[in-house]
C-alpha positions as a Markdown table, in Angstrom:
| # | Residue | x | y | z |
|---|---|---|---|---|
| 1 | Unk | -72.5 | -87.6 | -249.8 |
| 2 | Unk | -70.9 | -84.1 | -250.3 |
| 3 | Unk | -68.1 | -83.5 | -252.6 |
| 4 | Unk | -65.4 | -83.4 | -250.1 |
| 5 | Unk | -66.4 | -86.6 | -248.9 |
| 6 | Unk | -66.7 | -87.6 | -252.4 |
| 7 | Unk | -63.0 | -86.7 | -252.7 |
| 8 | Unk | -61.9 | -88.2 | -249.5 |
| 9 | Unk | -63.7 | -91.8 | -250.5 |
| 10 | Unk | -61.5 | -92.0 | -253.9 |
| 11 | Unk | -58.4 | -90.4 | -252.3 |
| 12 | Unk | -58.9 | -93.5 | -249.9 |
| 13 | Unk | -59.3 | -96.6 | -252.6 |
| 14 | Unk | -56.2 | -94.6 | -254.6 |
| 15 | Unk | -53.4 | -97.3 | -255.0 |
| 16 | Unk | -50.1 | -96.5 | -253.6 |
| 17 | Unk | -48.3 | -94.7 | -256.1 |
| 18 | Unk | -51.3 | -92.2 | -257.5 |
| 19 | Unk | -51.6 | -91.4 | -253.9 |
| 20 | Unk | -48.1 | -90.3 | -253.7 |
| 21 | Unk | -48.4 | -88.3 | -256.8 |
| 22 | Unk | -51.5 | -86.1 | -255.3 |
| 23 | Unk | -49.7 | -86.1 | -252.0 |
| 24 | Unk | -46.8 | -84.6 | -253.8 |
| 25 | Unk | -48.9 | -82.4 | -255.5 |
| 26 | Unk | -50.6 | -81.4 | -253.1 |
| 27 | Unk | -47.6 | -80.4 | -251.2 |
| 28 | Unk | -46.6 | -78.4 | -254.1 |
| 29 | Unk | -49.9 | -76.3 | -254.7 |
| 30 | Unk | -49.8 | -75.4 | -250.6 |
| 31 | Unk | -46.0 | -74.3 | -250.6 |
| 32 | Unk | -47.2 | -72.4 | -253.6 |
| 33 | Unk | -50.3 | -70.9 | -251.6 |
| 34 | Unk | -48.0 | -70.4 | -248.5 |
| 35 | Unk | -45.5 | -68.7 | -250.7 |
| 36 | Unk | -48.1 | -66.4 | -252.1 |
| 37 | Unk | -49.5 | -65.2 | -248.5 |
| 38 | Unk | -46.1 | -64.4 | -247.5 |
| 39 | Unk | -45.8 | -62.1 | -250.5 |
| 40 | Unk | -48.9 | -60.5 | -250.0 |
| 41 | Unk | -47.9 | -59.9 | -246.7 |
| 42 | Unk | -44.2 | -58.5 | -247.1 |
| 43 | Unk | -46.0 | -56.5 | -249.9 |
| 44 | Unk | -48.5 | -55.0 | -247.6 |
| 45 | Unk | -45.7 | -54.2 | -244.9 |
| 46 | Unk | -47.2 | -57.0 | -242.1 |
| 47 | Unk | -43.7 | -58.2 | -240.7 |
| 48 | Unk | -42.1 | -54.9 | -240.2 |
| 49 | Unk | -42.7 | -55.1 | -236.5 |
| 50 | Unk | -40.8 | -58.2 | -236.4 |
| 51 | Unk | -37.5 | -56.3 | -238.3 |
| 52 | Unk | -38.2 | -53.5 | -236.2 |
| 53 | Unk | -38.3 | -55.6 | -232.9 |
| 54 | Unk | -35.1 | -57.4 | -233.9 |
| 55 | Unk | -33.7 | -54.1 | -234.5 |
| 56 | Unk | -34.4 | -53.1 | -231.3 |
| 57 | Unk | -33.1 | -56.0 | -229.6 |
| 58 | Unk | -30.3 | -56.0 | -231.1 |
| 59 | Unk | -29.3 | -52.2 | -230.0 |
| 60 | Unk | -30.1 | -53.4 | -226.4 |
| 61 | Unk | -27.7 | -56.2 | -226.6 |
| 62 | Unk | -30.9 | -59.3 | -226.5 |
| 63 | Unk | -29.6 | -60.7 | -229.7 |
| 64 | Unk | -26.4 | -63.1 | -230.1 |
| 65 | Unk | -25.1 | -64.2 | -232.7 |
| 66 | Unk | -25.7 | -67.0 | -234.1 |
| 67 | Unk | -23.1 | -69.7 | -234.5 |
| 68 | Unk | -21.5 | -68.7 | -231.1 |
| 69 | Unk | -18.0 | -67.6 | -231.4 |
């Protein structure tokens, strides 16, 4: 048995309430990762395209806004 199955097998026999706990924490540490990316990202200049592209939708009249008048 590997470690991640290892990990799976007590995650599995976890009563209810621990499990909750690391499935909140869990949660936590991956918003955390997926908060970090997006940094890097933004840092590193990756969705420019996408304010560029809204930018240029916007000039050719694509874009509404947004509640609807």
């Amino acid at each position: 048995m590997d470690r991640v199955e290892e990990i799976e097998a007590a995650i599995t026999s976890l009563p209810d309430e621990d499990y909750r706990r690391l499935a909140a924490w869990f949660l936590d540490r991956e918003q955390a990762r997926w908060d970090e990316q997006m940094d890097w990202d933004s840092t590193a200049g990756r969705p420019d395209f996408l304010f560029q592209e809204a930018d240029d939708e916007t000039s050719q009249g694509v874009v509404r806004a947004w509640p609807p008048k």
